[in-house]
N, C-alpha and C positions, 0 to 999 in steps of 0.2 A: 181303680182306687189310687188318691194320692201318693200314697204310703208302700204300694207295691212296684209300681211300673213306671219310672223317673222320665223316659223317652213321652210317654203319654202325658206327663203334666208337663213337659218342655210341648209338646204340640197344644196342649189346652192354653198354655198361659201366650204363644203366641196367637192364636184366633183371638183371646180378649182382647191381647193388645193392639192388632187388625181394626178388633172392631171398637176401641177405644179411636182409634186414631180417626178411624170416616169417624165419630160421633163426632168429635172437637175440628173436624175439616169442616162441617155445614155449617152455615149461618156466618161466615167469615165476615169481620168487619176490618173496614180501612181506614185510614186519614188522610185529607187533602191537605197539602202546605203551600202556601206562597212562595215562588225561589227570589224571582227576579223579572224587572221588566226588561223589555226586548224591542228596538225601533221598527215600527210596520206604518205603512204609508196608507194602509186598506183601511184600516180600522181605529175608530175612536172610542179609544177604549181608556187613555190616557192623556193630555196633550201638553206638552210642555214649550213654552217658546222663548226664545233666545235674542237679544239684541247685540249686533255685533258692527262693531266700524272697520271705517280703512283707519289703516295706522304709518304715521308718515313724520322723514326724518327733513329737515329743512334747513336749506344753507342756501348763503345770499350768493348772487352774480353781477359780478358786476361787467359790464362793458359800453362804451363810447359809439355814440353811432349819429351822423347829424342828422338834424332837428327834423321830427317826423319820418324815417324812415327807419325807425326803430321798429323790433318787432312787438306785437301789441300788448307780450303778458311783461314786459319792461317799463317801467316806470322813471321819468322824467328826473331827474338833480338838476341840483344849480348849479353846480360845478363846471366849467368848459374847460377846451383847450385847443389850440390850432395844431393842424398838421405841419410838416418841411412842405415847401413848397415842392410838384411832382417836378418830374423830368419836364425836357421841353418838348411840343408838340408841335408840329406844323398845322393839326388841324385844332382851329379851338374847340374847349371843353366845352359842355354841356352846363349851364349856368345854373346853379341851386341856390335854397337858402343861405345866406352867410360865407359862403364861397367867394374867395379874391381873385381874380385873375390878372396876371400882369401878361405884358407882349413884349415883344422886339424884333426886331430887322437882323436877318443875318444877309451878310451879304457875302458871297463867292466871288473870289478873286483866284484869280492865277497866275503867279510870278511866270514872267515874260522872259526866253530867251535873248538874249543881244543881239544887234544885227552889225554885219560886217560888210558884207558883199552883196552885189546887187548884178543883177542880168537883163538886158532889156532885148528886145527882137523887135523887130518889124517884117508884117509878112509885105515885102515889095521887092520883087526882082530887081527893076533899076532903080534899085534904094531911095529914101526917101529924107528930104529936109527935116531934123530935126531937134528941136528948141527946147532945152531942160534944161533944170538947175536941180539937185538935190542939198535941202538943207537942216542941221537938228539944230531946234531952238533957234531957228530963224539964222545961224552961223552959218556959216561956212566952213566946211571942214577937208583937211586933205586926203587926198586920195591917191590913187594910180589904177590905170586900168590899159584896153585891150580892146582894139578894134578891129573887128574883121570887113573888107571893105569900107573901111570910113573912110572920107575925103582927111588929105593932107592937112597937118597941123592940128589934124581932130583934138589932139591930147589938150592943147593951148585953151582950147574954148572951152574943153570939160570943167579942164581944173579949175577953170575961173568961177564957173557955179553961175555963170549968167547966162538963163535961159533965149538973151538976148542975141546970141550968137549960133548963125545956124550951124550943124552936123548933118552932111550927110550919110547917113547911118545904116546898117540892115541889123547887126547884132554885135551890140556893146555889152563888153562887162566891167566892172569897176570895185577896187576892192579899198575900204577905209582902214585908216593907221587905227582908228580907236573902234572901242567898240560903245554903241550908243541903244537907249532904249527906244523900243520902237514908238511911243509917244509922244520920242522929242523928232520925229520923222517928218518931213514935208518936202514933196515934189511937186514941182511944177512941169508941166509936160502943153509943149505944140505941135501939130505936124500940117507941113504945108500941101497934106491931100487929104481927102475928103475917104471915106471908109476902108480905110488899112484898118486889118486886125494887129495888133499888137499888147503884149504882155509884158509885166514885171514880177521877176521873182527876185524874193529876199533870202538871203541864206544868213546863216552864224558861222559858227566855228569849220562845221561841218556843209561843206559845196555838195554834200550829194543827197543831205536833210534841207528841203524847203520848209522853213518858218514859213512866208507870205506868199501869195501869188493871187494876181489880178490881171484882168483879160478887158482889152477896152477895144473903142470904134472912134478913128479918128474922124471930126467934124471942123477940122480948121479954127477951132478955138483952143483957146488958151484952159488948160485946168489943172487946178490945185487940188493934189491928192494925200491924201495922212492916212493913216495906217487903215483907219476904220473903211477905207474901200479898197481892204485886201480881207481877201479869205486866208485865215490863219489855217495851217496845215499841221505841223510839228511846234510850234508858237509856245508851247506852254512846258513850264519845268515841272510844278505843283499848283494843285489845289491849294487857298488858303482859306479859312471862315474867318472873317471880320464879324463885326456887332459895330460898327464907324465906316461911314464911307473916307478910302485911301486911294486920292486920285492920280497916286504914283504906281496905282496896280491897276490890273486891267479886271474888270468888273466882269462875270461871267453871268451870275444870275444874284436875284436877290427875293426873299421872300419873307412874311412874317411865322413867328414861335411864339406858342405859349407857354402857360404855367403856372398852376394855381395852389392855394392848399385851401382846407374847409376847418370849417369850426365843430369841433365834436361835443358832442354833452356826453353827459356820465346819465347812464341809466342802471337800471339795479333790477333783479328778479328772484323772487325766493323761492328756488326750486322745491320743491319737494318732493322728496324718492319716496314712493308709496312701495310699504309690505305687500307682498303680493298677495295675502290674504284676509278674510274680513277676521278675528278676534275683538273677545269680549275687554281682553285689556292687552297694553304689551308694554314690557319697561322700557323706556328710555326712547319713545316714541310721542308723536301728538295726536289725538283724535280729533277725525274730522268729524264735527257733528253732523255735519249735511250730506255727508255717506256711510249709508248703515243699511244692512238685511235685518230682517226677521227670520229666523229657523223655527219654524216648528215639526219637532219631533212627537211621533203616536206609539206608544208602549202597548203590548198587552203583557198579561202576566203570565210565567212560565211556571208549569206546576209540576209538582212530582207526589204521587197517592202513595201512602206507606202504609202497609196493614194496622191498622191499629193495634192489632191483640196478635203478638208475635210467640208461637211457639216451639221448639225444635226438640222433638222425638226420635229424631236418630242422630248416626253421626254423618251421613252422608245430607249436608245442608249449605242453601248459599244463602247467605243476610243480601244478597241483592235481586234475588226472587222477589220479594216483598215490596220492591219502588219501581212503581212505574213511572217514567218520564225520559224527555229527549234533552236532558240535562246531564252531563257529565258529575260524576260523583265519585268519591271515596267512602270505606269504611271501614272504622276504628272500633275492635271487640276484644274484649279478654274474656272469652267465653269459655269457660271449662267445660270440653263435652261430658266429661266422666262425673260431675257433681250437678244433681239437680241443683235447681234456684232461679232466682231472678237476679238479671243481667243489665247492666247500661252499657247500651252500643250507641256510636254517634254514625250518623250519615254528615258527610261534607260536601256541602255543595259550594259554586264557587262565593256565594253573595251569602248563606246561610248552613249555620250544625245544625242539624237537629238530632234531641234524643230521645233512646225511643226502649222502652222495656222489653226483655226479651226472656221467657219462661224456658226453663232447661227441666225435659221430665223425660228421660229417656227409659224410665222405669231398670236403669241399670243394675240398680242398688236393691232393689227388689227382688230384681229375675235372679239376683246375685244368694239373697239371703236365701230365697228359696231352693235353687238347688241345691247350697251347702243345707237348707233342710232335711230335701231328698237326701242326698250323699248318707245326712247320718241316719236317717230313717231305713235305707236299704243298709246301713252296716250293724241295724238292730237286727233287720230282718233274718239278715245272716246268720248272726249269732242263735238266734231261733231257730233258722232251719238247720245248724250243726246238733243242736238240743234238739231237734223232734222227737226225736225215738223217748226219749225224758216225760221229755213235757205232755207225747201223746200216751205214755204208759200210767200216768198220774191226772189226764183226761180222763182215760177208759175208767180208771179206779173210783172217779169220781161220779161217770155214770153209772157204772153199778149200786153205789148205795144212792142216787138220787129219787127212785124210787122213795126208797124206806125215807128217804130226808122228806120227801114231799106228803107221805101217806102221814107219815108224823106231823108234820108243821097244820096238813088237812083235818089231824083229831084234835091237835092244842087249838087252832081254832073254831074248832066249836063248841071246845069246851070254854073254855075263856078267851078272849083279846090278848094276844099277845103282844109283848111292847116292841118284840123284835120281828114284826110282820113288814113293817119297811127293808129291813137289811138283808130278809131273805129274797123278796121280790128283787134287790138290786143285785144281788148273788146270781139268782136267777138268770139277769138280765147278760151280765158280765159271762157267762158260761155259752148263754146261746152268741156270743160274740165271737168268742174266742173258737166255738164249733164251724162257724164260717171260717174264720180263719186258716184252723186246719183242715179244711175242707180245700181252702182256697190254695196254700201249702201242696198239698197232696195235688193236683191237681199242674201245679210246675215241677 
């Protein structure tokens, strides 16, 4: 009985709510929602496509280079202008467009020692006749010298510088007051036999430094000799470069030098530094129309199912039970568990909220009023059973005369209808109640 046993309607009113909760679990309904689309390459499910350029910054160059030998993405000006003429070369340049070449002669020269003294020999045991004159610039000039075995009076005939006069000689030497260049040099030389070796050497300053020396075969002729049929030994002081032949220097070699310059143009190219990537725009850049991709990207759409008809019956509940999806989400609830009603929760996803109603029926409020029911129904109870012994001694009293109440009410009505035949049946009814009762009483 509701009203007796408090532990027994807390277990009854759980089994209802048991079996309240599977009722409202079958037949579950849910919602599909659209989040967001996603790039997949497999499937066309969506397609979206993109035009996109090089994007490039441009700045001019300029540089000179002669005519046609430019590189090809340079372009031509009218502008010119000539080079310095280069160093000079010994080999000529290579001849191009517009290119000048000029030449000239260098010529090497080497200033000449002075000659002073002079040595002559003869290979001939019994010495040999012989006829010279030395002269510069065709003069005569003085001298002294030194005879070993020359015939008498040799000195006489030297100095006089005329070849006409014989010596007989083996080795003469002879040393001049001045010093003279060897250009203005000439000897004349005879010997009255026929293949004597004999030589001359030339000294300067220094007798133990040969300037000249030459090596001859006498043939009984008379010959005039200048410098140019001596081999120069120590002969020379310096190197000089001329550009003018100087017939007062002795000429070593001579060759030609070049040297040119070219005509350059002005060419110009407009570089362009390309972004390294394709975009749909970029500021402060120029697009090239005639380099472009097409991107196309394939969506599908990414879902998340959320119960449609959301209800939460206890307190142990997650709002994220309810969405299925591989979509990352939050959600926002001011859900009073203690107060039934309906609720707006949002789910947040990154591209879409959705809201979504949520029923609060925990039957708190219920289980609540009813055991403060119970409570005061066993504090009635109580109060009864301190009164039994009361209540049961004014029971008995009352069966006793129900008898005579009943035999009576059974002779009024038959003799007449009673108007009060309802309120005895309900009398009635009220007493077999109250018999269970104390029945039921007695019995705890």
């Amino acid at each position: 009985m509701l009203l007796v046993g408090g532990e027994e309607v807390k277990k009854t009113l759980k089994i209802i709510f048991l079996i309240f909760i599977l009722f409202i679990s079958i037949n579950v309904k849910a919602k599909t929602y659209g989040l967001e689309y996603k790039p997949i390459e497999t499937l066309d499910l969506k397609t979206e496509e993109t035009k996109k350029y090089r994007f490039y910054k441009e700045s001019k160059i300029e540089a000179y280079f002669i005519e046609n030998e430019n590189p090809s993405v340079f372009q031509k000006q009218s502008s010119f202008k000539y080079t310095d003429y280069s160093e000079w070369f010994k080999t000529r340049p290579e001849s191009k467009k517009n290119r000048e070449i000029k030449e000239r002669t260098v010529y090497k020269y080497a200033k000449l020692k002075k000659i002073k003294h002079f040595y002559i020999e003869v290979e001939d045991p019994d010495m040999s006749t012989l006829e010279f004159a030395i002269r510069f610039n065709g003069l005569d000039a003085s001298n002294s010298g030194y005879c070993s075995d020359c015939s008498d009076f040799y000195y006489m005939y030297i100095s006089d510088n005329d070849y006409d006069y014989p010596v007989r000689v083996n080795k003469l030497s002879l040393t001049y007051q001045e010093y003279y260049l060897p250009s203005e040099l000439s000897i004349k030389v005879k010997l009255n036999k026929e293949n004597l070796k004999y030589k001359i050497l030339i000294y300067g300053d220094n007798l133990s430094e040969i300037l000249y020396e030459a090596n001859f075969i006498s043939d009984l002729n008379l010959h005039n000799y200048t410098i140019d049929d001596f081999e120069a030994k120590n002969a020379y002081e310096d190197e000089i470069i001329k550009y003018e032949i100087d017939n007062n220097m002795h000429l070593i070699d001579s060759y030609k030098e070049y040297s040119y310059r070219d005509k350059f143009y002005l060419y110009e190219y407009a570089l362009k530094e390309y972004y390294p990537t394709y975009e749909e725009t970029l500021e402060g850049y120029i697009k090239d129309e005639n380099d472009f991709i097409i991107e196309k990207k394939y969506y599908y759409l990414e879902t998340a199912v959320i119960k449609d008809k959301i209800v939460i019956n206890n307190e142990n509940y997650d709002l994220t039970d309810y969405v299925k999806t591989s979509v990352p989400f939050e959600v926002a609830s001011d859900i009073d568990i203690s107060k039934n009603g309906i609720y707006k929760i949002k789910y947040i996803f990154p591209t879409k909220t959705i809201e979504q109603e949520v029923k609060v029926n925990t039957n708190k409020e219920y289980i609540k009023s009813l055991e403060d029911s119970v409570e005061k129904k066993n504090g009635e109870i109580k109060d009864v059973i301190e009164n039994k012994n009361e209540i049961i001694e004014r029971l008995e009293s009352s069966i006793k005369n129900k008898d005579e109440i009943i035999s009576k009410k059974q002779v009024e009505r038959t003799v007449v209808k009673s108007p009060k035949l309802p309120i005895i049946l309900i009398t009635i009814g009220v007493m077999l109640i109250i018999i269970c009762i104390i029945k039921s009483l007695k019995k705890t």
